[in-house]
N, C-alpha and C positions, 0 to 999 in steps of 0.2 A: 701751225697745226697743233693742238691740244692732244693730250692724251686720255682714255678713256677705259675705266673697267666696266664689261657689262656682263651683270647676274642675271638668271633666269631662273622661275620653277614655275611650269607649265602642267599643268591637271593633265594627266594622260588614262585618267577612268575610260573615258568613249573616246571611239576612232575620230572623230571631231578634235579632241585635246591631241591626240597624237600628229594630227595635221598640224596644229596649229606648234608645236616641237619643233616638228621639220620646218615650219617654214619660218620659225624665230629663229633656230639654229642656222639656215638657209641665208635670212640678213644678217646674221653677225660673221657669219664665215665671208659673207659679200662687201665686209669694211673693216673686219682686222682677221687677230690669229689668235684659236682655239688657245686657251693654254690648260684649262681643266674639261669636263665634260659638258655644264654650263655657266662657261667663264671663260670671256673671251677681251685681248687688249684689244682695241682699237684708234689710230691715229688717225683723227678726220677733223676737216676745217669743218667751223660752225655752222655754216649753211649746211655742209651734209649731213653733221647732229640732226637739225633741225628735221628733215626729210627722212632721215634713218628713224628717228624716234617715231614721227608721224607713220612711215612703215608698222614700227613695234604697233601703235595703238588700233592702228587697224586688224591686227591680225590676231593681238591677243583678246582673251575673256577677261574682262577686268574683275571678275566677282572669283573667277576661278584661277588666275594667272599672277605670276610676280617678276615683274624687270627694274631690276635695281642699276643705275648709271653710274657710276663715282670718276669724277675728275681727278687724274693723276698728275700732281705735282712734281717728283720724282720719279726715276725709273724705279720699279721692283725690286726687292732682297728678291733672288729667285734659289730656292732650295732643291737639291733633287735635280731629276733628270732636265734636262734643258733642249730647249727649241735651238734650232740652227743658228738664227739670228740674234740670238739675247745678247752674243759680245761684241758685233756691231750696234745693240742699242745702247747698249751702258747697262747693263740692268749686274747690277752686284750677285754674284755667286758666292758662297762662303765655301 
């Protein structure tokens, strides 16, 4: 399993973009953990990238909408207040 940062910024002008929030928020909360408000780590084998991503494009507005992927080499410098799990990931606290 790989590791995964996923960004988002979703046009919430009309109730339509705001669906479309919830339900990008909705898949990333469905394959990792929140760690900002949209930015979320996720550990998934490639096949369920694959699926998950097909998910994101179906749901987003590609003229109105932004989902950035980034493969994570390392665990996190993580700063600041910390999630439960971060000292069974490894992820470096300073």
């Amino acid at each position: 399993m790989a590791g995964y940062l996923v960004t988002y910024d979703v046009d919430t002008t009309t109730p339509a973009g705001e669906r479309r929030l919830r339900e990008v928020a909705r898949l990333c909360e469905g394959h990792g953990l929140r760690v900002q408000y949209s930015v979320f780590e996720l550990t998934i084998e490639p096949g369920q990238l694959v699926r998950f991503i097909a998910r994101l494009q179906r749901t987003m507005d590609d003229h109105l909408d932004s989902v950035r992927i980034y493969k994570l080499s390392e665990p996190p410098v993580a700063l600041g207040r910390r999630r439960p799990d971060e000292t069974s990931r490894g992820a470096l606290v300073w």
